[in-house]
C-alpha positions in Angstrom: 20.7 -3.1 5.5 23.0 -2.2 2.6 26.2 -1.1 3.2 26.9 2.7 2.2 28.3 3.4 -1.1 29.9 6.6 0.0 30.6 7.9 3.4 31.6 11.5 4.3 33.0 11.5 8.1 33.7 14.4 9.9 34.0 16.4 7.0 36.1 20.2 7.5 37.7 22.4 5.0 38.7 25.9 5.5 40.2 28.3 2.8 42.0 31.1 3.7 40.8 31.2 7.0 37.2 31.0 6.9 35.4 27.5 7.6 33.7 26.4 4.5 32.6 22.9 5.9 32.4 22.5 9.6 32.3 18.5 10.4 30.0 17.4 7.6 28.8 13.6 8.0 26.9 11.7 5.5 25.9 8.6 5.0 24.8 7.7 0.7 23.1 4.4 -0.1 23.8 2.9 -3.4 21.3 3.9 -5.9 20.2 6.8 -3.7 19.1 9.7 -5.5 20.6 12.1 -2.8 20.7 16.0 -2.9 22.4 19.3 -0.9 20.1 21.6 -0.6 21.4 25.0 0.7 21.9 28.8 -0.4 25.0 30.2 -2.0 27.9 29.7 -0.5 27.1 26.9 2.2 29.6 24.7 1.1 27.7 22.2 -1.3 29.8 22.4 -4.4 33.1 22.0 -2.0 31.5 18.8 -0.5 30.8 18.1 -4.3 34.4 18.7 -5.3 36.1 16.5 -2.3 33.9 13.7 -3.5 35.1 14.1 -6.6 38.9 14.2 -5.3 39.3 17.7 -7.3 39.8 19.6 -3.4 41.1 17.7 -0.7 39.9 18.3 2.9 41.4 19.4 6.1 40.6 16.8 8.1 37.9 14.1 7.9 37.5 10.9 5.3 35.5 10.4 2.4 35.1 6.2 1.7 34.1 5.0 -1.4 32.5 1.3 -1.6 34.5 0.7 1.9 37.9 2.1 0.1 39.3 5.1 1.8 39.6 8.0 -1.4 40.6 10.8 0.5 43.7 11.8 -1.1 43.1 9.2 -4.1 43.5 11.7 -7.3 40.4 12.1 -9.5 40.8 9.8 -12.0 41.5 6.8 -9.4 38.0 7.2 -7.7 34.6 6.1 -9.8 32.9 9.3 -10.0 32.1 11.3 -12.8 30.2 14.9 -12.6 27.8 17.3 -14.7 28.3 20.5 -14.6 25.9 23.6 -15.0 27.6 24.6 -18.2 27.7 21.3 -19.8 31.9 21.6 -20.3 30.9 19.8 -24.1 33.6 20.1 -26.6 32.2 22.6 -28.9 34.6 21.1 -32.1 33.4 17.6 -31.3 29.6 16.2 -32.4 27.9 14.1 -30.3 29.3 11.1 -30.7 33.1 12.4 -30.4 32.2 14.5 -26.9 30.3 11.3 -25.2 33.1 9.0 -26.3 35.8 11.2 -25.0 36.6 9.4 -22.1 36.8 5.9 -23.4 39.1 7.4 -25.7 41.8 8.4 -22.8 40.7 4.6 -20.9 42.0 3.3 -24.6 38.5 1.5 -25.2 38.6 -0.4 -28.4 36.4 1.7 -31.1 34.0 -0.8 -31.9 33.3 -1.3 -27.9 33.3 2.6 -27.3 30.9 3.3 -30.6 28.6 0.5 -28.8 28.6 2.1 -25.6 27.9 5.6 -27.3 25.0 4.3 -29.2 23.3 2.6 -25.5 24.0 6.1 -24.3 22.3 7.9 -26.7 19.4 5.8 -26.6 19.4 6.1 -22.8 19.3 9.8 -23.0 16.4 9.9 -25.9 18.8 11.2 -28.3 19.4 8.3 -31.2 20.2 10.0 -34.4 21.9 13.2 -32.7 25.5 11.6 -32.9 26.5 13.7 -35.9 24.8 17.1 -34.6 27.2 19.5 -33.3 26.9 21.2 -29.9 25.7 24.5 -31.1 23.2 22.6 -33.2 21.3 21.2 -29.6 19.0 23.0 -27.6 19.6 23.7 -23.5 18.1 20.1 -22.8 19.6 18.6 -25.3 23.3 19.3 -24.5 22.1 18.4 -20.8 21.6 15.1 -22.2 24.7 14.9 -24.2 26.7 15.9 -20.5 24.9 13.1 -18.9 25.7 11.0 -21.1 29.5 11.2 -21.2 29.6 11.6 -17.4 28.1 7.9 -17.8 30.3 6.5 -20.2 32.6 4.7 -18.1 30.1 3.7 -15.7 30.8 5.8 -12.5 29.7 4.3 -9.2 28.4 8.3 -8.2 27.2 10.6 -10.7 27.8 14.3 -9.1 25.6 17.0 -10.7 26.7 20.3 -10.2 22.9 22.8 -10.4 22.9 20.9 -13.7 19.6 22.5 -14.6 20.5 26.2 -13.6 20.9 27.4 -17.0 17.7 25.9 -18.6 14.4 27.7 -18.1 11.6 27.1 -15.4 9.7 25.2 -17.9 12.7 23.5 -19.3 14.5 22.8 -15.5 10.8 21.1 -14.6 10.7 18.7 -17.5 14.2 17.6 -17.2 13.6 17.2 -13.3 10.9 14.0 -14.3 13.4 13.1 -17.1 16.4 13.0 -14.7 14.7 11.2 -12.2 13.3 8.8 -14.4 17.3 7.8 -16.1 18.5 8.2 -12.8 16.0 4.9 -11.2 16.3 3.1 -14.9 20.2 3.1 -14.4 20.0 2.6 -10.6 23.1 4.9 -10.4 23.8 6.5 -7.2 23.2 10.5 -7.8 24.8 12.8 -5.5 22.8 16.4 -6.4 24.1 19.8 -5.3 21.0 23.1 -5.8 19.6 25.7 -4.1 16.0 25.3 -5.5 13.6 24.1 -3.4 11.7 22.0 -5.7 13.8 20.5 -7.6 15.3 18.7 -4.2 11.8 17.5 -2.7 11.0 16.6 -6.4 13.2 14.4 -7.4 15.8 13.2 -4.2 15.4 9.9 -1.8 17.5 11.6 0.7 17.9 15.9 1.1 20.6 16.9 3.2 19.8 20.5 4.2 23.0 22.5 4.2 23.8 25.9 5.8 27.3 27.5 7.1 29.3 24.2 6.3 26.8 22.4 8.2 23.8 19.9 7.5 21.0 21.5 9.5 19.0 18.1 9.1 18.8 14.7 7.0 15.5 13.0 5.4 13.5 12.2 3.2 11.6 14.8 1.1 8.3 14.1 3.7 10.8 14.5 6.5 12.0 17.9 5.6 9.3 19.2 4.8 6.6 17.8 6.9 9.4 17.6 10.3 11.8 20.4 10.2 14.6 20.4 13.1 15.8 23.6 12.8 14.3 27.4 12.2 16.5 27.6 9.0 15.0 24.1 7.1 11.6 25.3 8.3 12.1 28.7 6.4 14.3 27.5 3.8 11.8 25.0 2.2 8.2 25.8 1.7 6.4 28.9 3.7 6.7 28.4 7.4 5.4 30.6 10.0 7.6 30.7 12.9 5.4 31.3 16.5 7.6 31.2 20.0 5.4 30.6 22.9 5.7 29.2 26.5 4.8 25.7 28.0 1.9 25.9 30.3 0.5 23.0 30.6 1.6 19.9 29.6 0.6 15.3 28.6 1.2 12.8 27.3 0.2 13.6 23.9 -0.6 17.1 23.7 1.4 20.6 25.2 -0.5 23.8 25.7 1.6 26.7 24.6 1.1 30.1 25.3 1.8 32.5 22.7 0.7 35.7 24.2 -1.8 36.3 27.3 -5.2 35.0 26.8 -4.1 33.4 23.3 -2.6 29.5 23.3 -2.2 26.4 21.1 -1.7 23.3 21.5 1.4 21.4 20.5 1.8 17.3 20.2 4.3 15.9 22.6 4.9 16.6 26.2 7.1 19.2 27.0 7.7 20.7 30.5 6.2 23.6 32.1 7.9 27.2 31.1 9.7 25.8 28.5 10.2 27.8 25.7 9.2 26.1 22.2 9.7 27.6 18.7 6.9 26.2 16.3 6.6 25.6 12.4 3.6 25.7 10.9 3.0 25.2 6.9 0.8 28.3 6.0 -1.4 25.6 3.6 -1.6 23.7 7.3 -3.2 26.6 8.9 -7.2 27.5 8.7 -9.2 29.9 10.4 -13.1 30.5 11.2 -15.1 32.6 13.7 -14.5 29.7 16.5 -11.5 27.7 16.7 -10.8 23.8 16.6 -8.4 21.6 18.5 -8.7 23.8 22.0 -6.7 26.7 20.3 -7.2 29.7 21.8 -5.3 32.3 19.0 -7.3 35.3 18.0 -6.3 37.5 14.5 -7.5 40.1 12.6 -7.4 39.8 8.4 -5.1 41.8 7.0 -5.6 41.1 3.5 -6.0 38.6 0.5 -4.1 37.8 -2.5 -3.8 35.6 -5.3 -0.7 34.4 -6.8 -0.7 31.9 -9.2 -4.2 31.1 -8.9 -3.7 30.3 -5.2 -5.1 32.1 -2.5 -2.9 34.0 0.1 -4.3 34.9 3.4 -2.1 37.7 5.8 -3.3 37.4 9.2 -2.1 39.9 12.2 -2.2 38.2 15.4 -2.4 40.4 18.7 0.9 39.9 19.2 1.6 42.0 15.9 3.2 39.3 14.4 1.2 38.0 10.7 1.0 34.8 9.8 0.6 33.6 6.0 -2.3 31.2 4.8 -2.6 29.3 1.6 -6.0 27.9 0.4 -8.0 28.1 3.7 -11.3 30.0 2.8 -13.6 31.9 0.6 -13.2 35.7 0.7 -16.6 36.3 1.0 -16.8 34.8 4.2 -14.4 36.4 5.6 -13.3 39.5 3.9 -10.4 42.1 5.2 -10.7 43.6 8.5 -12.5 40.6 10.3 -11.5 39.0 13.4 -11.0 35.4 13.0 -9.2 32.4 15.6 -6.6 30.4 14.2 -5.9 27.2 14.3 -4.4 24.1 13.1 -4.4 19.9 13.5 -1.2 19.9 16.6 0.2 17.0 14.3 1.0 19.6 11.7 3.3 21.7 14.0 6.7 20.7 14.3 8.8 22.2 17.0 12.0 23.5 16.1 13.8 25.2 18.7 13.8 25.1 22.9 15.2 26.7 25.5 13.7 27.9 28.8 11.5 30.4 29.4 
């Protein structure tokens, strides 16, 4: 197996008295398009900026190619980053802004205008080296950012919510495009956003943060299909959430009883009166007037909906507690107001929390 290209180990930083990174531990592959996915303020773009060497941490290591960086300066460690607001030189045209750094590494001028013109061409963007920034679009000046962060061929490109300020149409064209340079280079990308789908889009590797920790680890499939924990159930995709009791329990399947006289069945074998928390994907769910897989989980229709041309079914189990449904059936067959059991494939249901009963 390949060695890693960057290692964070036991990771903590605290500023002015309140943890920011609690023990963070990562392991980065080289060419790994690898991204920290979290809300505001979980402590991605300070994991971002220790990699970079631009905060140092409290404790912990952060090994770069097997060299120890942790209190290397900036510009001794091979890493570059893109930032949301491009940081472009507004005086300087294209050419000037992506050439910058050669200029401070001294790079001989017929070298660095070589290197400028691979870039541009690697960015789609021959024949902009004149253009001003001013004269680019959002994308465009993306590109431009991208490309100087490449110039001197960093061994970790950090981007920094590089596609925040573009719009949703924008931000999902530039997600293929970025993808697409990112496995033509084979550069190692190291991507910091709070949006969803740009992580399970475009990453190899999503490490779900949340209060300076990462909740779990995996591949896009992993996450989403295998949550760990309640918060990377909710925090990616529509999960429903349904905490029930062990009552009987294999080798392969678990019985689990969510209220009296209602139960599903769960894959694994867990032990009697344990208490498990399930996920379920609401487009995993269906329903009909007699339930499959042994489930015995009775609701009533609460409504329907449409958004975006999907179909959104609200479901109030006896329990009170509704559970969402994407895509599952006609509303002609089974309009508001009907009763209905629930159920799902047990594969589907990933169990995220237990404790006893």
């Amino acid at each position: 197996m390949a060695q890693p290209i960057l290692t964070l180990e036991n990771i903590h930083k605290t500023f002015d008295g309140t943890k920011v990174l609690d023990g963070i531990t990562l392991d980065v592959l080289p060419g790994q398009f690898v991204t920290l996915l979290g809300p505001s303020g979980c402590g991605k773009t300070t994991t971002l900026r220790i990699i970079a060497g631009l905060e140092s941490p409290d404790s912990g290591r952060v090994i770069l190619s097997g060299a120890d960086v942790t209190r290397l300066p900036p510009e001794k460690r091979a890493v570059n980053t893109v930032f949301q607001n491009y940081a472009l030189f507004p005086h300087m045209n294209v050419q000037k802004n992506i050439a910058y750094s050669m200029n401070l590494r001294r790079v001989k001028k017929d070298e660095s205008a070589k290197r400028v013109e691979e870039l541009l061409s690697v960015v789609q963007l021959e024949g902009f080296g004149k253009r001003m920034p001013a004269q680019l679009s959002g994308g465009q000046r993306q590109r431009v950012a991208i490309a100087r962060a490449l110039a001197c061929d960093p061994q970790l490109l950090l981007l920094d919510e590089p596609l925040g300020a573009l719009d949703l149409q924008l931000r999902r064209q530039m997600q293929v495009e970025l993808k697409a340079l990112q496995q033509k280079l084979g550069i190692t990308f190291i991507y910091i956003t709070h949006d969803q789908e740009e992580a399970l889009n475009m990453s190899d590797l999503i490490a779900v943060m949340n209060g300076g920790r990462f909740e779990q680890i995996g591949s896009p499939e992993e996450i989403y299909e295998r949550p760990t924990t309640r918060f990377a159930a909710q925090f990616i995709g529509q999960s429903n959430i349904l905490e029930g009791d062990v009552i009987q329990s294999g080798k392969d399947r678990s019985v689990v009883e969510i209220c009296p006289g209602n139960t599903v069945m769960v894959k694994g074998e867990y032990t009697q009166g344990e208490r498990l928390a399930l996920s379920v994907r609401a487009e995993r769910i269906d329903y009909a007037k007699e339930a499959g897989y042994g489930f015995h989980l009775t609701g009533t229709i609460k409504l329907h909906s449409y958004i975006g041309g999907v179909l959104r079914t609200t479901i109030t189990l006896k329990t009170g507690q509704e559970l969402l449904i994407t895509g599952a059936n006609p509303v002609s067959l089974y309009p508001a107001g009907c009763t209905v059991e629930v159920f799902w494939d047990p594969d589907a249901a990933a169990v995220v929390e237990r404790g006893r009963g």
